[in-house]
Residue, then its C-alpha position, 0 to 999 in steps of 0.5 A: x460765138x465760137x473763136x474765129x480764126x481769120x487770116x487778118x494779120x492787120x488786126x494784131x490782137x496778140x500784140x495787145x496781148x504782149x503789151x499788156x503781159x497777158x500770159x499766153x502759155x503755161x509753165x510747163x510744171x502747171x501743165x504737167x499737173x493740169x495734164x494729170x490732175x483728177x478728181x473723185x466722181x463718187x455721189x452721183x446726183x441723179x438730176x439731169x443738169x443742162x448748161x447755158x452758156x454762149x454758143x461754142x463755149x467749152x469752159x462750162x462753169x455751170x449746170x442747173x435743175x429747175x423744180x417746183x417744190x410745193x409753191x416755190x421752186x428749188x433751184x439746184x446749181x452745180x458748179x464745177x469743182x476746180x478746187x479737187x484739181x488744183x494742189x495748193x501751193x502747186x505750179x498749177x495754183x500759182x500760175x493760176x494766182x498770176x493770170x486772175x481772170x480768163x482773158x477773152x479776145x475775138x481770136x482766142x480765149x487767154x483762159x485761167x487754168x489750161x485747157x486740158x481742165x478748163x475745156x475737158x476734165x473739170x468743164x461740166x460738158x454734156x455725157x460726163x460725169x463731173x465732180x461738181x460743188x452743188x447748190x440746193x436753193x429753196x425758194x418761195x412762191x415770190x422768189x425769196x430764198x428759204x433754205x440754202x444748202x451746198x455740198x460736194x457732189x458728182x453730176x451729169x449734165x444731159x445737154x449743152x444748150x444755148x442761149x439763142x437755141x433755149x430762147x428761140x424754145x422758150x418762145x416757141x413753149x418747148x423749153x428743156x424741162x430742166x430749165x422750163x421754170x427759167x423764165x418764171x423764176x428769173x422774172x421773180x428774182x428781177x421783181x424782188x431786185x427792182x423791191x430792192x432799187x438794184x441798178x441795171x444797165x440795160x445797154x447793148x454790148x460793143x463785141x468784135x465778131x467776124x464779118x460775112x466777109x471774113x474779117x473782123x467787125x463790130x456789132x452792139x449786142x443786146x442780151x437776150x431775156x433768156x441771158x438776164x433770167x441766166x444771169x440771176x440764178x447767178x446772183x442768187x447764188x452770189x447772195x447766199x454765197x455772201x450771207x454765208x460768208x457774212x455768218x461764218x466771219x470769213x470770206x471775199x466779197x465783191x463790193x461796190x459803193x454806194x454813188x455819192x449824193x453829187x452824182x445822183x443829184x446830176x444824173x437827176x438834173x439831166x433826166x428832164x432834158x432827155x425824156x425821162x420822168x424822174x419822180x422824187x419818191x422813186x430811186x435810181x434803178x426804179x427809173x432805169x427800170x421802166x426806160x426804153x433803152x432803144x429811145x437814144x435818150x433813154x439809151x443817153x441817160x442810161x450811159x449816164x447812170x454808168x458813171x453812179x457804179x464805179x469803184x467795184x473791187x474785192x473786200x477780203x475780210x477774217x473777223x469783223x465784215x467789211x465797214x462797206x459789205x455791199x454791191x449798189x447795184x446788186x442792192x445786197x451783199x454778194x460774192x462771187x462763186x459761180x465761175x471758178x475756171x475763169x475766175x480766181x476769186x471764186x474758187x476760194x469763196x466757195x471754200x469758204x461756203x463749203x466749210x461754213x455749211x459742214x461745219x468744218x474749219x476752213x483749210x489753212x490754205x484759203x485763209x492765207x490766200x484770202x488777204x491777197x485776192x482783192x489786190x491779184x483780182x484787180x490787177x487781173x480785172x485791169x488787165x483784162x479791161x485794157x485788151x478789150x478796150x485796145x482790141x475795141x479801138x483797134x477794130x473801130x480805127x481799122x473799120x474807119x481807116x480811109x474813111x476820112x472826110x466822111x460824114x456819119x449819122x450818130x447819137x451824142x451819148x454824152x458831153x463833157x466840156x471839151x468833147x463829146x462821145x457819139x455812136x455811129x448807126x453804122x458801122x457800130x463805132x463808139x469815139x470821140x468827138x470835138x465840141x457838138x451843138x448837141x446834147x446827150x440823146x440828140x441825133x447828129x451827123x459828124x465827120x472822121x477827123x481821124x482813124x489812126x489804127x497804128x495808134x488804136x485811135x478814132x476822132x470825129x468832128x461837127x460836120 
């Protein structure tokens, strides 16, 4: 969705941007660089690259190339190369180190590195010639990687396309040749992660989007195949980003525990309860695997797996590996590389990867940076989960605001001891409740006890 600008003024998205120190403007200095910053073109790849990306995004991070090679595939994935337009140690860098994470909100993208690059010079938009970090991934018949090779290169991409536009062609049989081959190999990357027990979390996203009516409102989205397909190409390269960190001894890796025993044993002892075959040789992504998450059951207990995957966070490591070097849901070791303008991490993990693969040894300034990046990107990943929470609670109390008294179909998504949590069937509201006579999965009606937008708050009650 492309950034609205409504006349809204109830919906003060930038005063949660102001209570959360985002910061929404540049020093001039970062811009004076990012204004003149350039970066050489030479070695032009002469593939013809498509991005896919949500409709209207200009902060384009990635390209791809889909070929068959013999039985297997090569997925060439070019990613942009923001490391040639940013002077370390400069005011571009040290901005760059303060924000994190681009920060999204209905209104406006808070981005990470100004627009002057994020949306022009190093953004991968269609008709230009980018430089560009490529990677060259052989893949077998079944999806498994045999070879991965990265370098630095110049590309083109010959179309934006999106994710609504390239499914609609997908289903239609008349797919972009660059990307014909997504379907197949995103199904053969998503078999070898259930081979692995990886978790997903098949569960419709709550976004505020603008209304017909020219207001804000909430929606669930669910992801499109074509998004999931997109989204393992990505890992992929996460993967073979961490293999080869892991290998050089040197790098940041995106982590996540294992969930305790205890935490397994009780989602295991809801599954019953909510409709769910749970057979004792089968491990906790093989389950979520075959569930049906439109069933409000399924959709409860998949709500309840969310509470195995916490503690993620970042291990920067110079020697020895991590004592934990693994994301549980990725079921591998894996780094993030593939979003460098609107993540700070990755910027440096691909330096990482760039110098192992040549051979050469890792500039100075990545490896004095690497010790800090775990601590500066969970600060920039706490900020940027508040806005969207508060954004969310703002929008949910000012949907509801003079609705008071008024009675609601619902799901009980969860229970705890003093409260519940429910979803509305409309509008697409996710709250609190006070103590219901019904467990996760069940259908209930509740009444608002409370919509409070000054105090971002919504509370329902047993009706």
């Amino acid at each position: 969705m492309p950034f609205a600008r409504l006349r809204t003024p109830e919906f003060d998205f930038a005063a949660i941007r102001a209570e959360f120190e985002v910061p929404e403007e540049f020093p001039a200095a970062a811009l004076e660089e990012a204004r003149n910053a350039s970066a050489p073109t030479t070695g032009l790849v002469d593939l013809p690259f498509v991005t896919l990306d949500p409709p209207g995004s200009r902060d384009l991070d990635q390209a791809m190339h889909l070929a068959r090679r013999g039985d297997g595939y090569r997925v060439s994935y070019a990613i942009a190369d923001v490391s040639t337009f940013v002077i370390p140690g400069g005011a571009l860098d040290q901005a760059t180190a303060e924000r994190g994470v681009t920060v999204y909100c209905p209104d406006r993208r808070i981005p990470l590195h100004p627009t002057e690059l994020s949306e022009g010079a190093a953004s991968l938009l269609a008709d230009q010639v980018r430089p560009a970090v490529l990677w060259e991934i052989d893949l077998d018949s079944t999806g498994e990687v045999v070879d991965v090779g990265l370098r630095r290169a110049a590309v083109r991409s010959v179309a934006q396309l999106d994710y609504p536009a390239v499914q609609a062609d997908v289903d239609a049989g008349t797919a972009h040749g660059s990307l014909a081959l997504l379907p197949e190999i995103g199904q053969r990357r998503l078999a070898l992660a259930r081979a692995r027990h990886a978790i997903e979390l098949d569960l419709p996203e709550q976004e505020v989007v603008a209304s017909s009516e020219g207001a804000w409102s909430l929606v669930f989205r669910s992801p499109l195949p074509v998004e999931k397909w997109n989204a393992q190409v990505s890992l992929l390269t996460g993967i073979c980003a961490a293999a080869l960190m892991l290998d050089a001894g040197v790098g940041v890796l995106r982590t996540l525990p294992m969930a305790p025993k205890s935490a397994v044993r009780r989602l295991r002892s809801l599954a019953p309860s909510l409709g769910v075959a749970w057979p004792d040789h089968l491990q906790v992504g093989d389950v979520l695997a075959g569930l049906d998450v439109s069933d409000p059951r399924h959709a409860a207990f998949t709500n309840e797996a969310a509470t195995l995957l916490r503690g993620a966070g970042y291990a920067a490591f110079d020697g020895p590996p991590p004592e934990q070097p693994g994301h549980a849901a990725v079921a591998a070791p894996y780094a993030h590389v593939t979003a460098p303008l609107r993540r700070l991490v990755d910027r440096f993990g691909t330096e990482v990867c760039l110098a192992h693969a040549a051979g050469t040894p890792l500039p100075g300034w990545v490896r004095e940076r690497l010790p800090l990046l775990p601590e500066q990107m969970a600060a920039a990943d706490r900020r940027a989960s508040a806005v969207e929470r508060a954004i969310l609670d703002l929008t949910e109390a000012h949907l509801l605001a003079g609705r008071v008294g008024e009675v609601f179909d619902a799901v009980v998504v969860d229970v705890e001891d003093d409260r519940a949590t429910v979803v509305l069937d409309s509008p697409a509201v996710r709250a609190r409740s006070a103590p219901l006579d019904a467990g996760p999965g069940e259908r209930v009606r509740v009444r608002l006890a409370e919509a409070d937008p000054a105090q971002r708050r919504v509370r329902f009650g047993p009706s």
